[in-house]
C-alpha positions as semicolon CSV with decimal commas, in nm:
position;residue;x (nm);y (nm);z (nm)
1;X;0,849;11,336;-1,044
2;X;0,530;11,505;-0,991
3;X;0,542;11,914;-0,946
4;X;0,327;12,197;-0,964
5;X;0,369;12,467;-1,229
6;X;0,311;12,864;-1,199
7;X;-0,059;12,842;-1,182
8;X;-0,059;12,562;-0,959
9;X;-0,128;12,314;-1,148
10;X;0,026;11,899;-1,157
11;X;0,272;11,830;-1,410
12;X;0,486;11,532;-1,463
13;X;0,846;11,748;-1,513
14;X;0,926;11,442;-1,771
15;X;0,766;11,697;-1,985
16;X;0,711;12,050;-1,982
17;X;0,396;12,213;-1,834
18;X;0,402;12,457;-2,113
19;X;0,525;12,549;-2,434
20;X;0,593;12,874;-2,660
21;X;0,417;12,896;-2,974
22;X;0,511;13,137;-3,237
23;X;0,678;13,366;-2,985
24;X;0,325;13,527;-2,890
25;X;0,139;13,277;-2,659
26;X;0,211;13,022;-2,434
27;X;0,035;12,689;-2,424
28;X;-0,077;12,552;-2,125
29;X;-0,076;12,162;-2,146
30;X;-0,289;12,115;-1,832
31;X;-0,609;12,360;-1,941
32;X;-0,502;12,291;-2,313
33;X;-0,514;12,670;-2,329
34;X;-0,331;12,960;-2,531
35;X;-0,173;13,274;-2,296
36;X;-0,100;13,575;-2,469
37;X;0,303;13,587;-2,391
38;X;0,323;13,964;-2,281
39;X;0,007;13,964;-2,040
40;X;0,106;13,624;-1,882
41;X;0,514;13,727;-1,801
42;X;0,342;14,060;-1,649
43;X;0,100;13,794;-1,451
44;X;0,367;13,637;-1,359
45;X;0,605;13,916;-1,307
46;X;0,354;14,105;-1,032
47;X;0,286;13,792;-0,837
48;X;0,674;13,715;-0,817
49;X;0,670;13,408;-0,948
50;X;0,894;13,266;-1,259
51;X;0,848;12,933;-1,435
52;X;1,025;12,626;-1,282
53;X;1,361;12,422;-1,449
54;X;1,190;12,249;-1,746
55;X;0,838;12,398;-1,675
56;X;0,862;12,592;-1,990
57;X;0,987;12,389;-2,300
58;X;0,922;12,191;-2,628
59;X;0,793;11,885;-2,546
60;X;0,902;11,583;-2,721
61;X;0,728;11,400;-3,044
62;X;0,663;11,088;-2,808
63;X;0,424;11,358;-2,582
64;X;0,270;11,557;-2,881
65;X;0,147;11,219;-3,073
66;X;-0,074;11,139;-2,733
67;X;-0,166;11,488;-2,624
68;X;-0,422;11,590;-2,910
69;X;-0,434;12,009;-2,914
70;X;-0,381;12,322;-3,057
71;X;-0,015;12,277;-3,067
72;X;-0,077;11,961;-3,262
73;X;-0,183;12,178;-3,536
74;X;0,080;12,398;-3,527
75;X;0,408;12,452;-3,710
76;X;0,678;12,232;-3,504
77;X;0,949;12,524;-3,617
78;X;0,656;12,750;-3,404
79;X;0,700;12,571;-3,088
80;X;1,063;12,710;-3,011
81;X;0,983;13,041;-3,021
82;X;1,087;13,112;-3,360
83;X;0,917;13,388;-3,606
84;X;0,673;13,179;-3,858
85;X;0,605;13,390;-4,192
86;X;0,305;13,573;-4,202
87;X;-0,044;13,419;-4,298
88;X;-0,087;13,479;-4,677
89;X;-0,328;13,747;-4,755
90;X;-0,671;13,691;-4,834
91;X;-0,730;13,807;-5,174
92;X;-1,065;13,898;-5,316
93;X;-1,184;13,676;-5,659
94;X;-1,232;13,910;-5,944
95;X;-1,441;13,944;-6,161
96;X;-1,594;14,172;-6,448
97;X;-1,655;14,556;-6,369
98;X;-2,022;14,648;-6,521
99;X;-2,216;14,959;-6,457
100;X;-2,579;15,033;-6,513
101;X;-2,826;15,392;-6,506
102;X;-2,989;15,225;-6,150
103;X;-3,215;15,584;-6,139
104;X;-3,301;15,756;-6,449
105;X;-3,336;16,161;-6,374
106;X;-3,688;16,244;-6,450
107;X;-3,793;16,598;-6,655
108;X;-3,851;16,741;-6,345
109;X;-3,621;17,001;-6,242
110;X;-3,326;16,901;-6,027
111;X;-3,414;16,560;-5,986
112;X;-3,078;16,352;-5,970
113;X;-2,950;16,003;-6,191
114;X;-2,762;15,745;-6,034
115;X;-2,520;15,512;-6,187
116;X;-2,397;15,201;-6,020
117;X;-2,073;15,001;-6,037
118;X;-2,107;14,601;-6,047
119;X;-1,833;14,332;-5,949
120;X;-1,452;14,372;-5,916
121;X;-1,179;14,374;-5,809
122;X;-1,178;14,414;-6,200
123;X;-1,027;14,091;-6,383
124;X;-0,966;14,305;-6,639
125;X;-0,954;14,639;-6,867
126;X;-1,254;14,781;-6,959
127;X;-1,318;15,157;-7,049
128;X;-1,605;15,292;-6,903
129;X;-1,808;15,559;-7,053
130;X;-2,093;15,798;-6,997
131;X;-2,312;16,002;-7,188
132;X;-2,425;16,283;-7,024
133;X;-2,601;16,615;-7,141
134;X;-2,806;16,892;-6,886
135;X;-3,051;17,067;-7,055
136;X;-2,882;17,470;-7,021
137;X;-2,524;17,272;-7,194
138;X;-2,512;17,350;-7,551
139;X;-2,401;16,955;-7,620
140;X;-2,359;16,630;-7,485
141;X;-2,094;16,567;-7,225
142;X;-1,863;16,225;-7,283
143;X;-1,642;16,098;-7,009
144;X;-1,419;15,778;-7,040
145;X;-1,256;15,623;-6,745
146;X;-0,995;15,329;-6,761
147;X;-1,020;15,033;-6,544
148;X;-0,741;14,843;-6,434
149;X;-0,723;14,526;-6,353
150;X;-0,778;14,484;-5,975
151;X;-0,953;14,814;-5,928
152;X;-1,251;14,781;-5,701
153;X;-1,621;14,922;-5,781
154;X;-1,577;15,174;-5,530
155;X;-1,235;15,290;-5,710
156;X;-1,424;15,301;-6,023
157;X;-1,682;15,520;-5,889
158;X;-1,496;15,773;-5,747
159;X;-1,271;15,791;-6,092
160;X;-1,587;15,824;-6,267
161;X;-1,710;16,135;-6,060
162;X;-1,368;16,292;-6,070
163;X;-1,382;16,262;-6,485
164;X;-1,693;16,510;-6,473
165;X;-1,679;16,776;-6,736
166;X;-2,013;16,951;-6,764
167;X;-1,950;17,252;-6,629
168;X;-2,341;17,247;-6,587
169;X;-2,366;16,924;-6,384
170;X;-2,196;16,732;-6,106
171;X;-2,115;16,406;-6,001
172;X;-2,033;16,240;-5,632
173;X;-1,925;15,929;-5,565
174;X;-2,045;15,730;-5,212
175;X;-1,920;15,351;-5,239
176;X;-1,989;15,238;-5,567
177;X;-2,287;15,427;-5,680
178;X;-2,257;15,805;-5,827
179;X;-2,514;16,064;-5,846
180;X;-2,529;16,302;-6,135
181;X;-2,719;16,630;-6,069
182;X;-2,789;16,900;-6,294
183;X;-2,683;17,242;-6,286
184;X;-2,962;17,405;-5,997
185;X;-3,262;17,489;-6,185
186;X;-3,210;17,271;-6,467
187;X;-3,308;16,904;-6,541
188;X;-3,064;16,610;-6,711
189;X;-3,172;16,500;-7,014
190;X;-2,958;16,198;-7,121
191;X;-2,771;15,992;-6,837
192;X;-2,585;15,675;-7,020
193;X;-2,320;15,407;-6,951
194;X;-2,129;15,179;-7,121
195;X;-1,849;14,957;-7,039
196;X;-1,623;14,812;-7,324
């Protein structure tokens, strides 16, 4: 028997005139088009109408091998309304953490150096260090950072400007590069990075 569904629409009510994927859309058979669920019942709700005896359903195997579509691809267990697990998260490939001086500080006075952060999420430990000395310090400053397996470049820079010591110099952080500046007035003389 031919009838007309909510939106007006011909369906043969053999088979339903849509279905319920996933518990968040409906399908619509006839425009082979998703509904979000919520929006649609308040659609529905403010123009008074409801869907019809067998309008809304699973349709059967017999129907979904000839009706190509979305809900073709989708989890049969979906179709009833059931909750489906959750996609599985996209995960990042790591790879090594490296660093390198990307702007040497020149003599002059104030002028900043700049070390980047390569790679990550880190496939492994390394220990990162820097060698560091402004020329008012009396000696060279050394600061060692561990990095964990997983931690991004960013992470790494912002551990590495944290583990500043010279109380004549400073370091910031901004994504993965940091700046090094020397104490005002004065001028960095050795800026250096390794990563073991």
């Amino acid at each position: 028997m031919i009838r007309f569904d909510v939106l007006g629409f011909e369906f043969d009510n053999v088979e339903p005139a849509f279905t319920e994927i996933d518990a968040e859309f409906y399908y619509h058979f006839c425009e082979r088009k998703l509904y979000e669920k919520g929006s649609f019942d308040a659609m529905l709700t403010a123009e008074g109408k409801a869907f019809g005896a067998g309008e809304l359903a699973v349709p059967s195997a017999d129907y979904m091998k000839g009706h190509g579509s979305i809900v073709t691809r989708v989890d049969p267990s979906d179709l009833s309304g059931g909750a489906s697990p959750p996609p599985a998260p996209i995960v990042a490939p790591s790879a090594p953490i490296t660093a390198a001086v990307t702007k040497t500080p020149t003599p002059t006075a104030d002028d900043t150096g700049e070390i980047t952060i390569y790679g990550g999420p880190s496939d492994a430990v390394y220990l990162i260090n820097v060698a560091l000395k402004d020329a008012v310090s009396a000696g060279e400053d050394t600061n060692n950072i561990n990095v964990a397996a997983g931690d991004t470049a960013a992470q790494v820079a912002t551990r590495l400007a944290a583990a500043m010591s010279d109380p004549n110099a400073s370091a910031v952080a901004v994504g993965d590069v940091v700046t090094y500046s020397p104490k005002l007035g004065s001028t960095l003389t050795k800026l250096e990075v390794t990563v073991t």
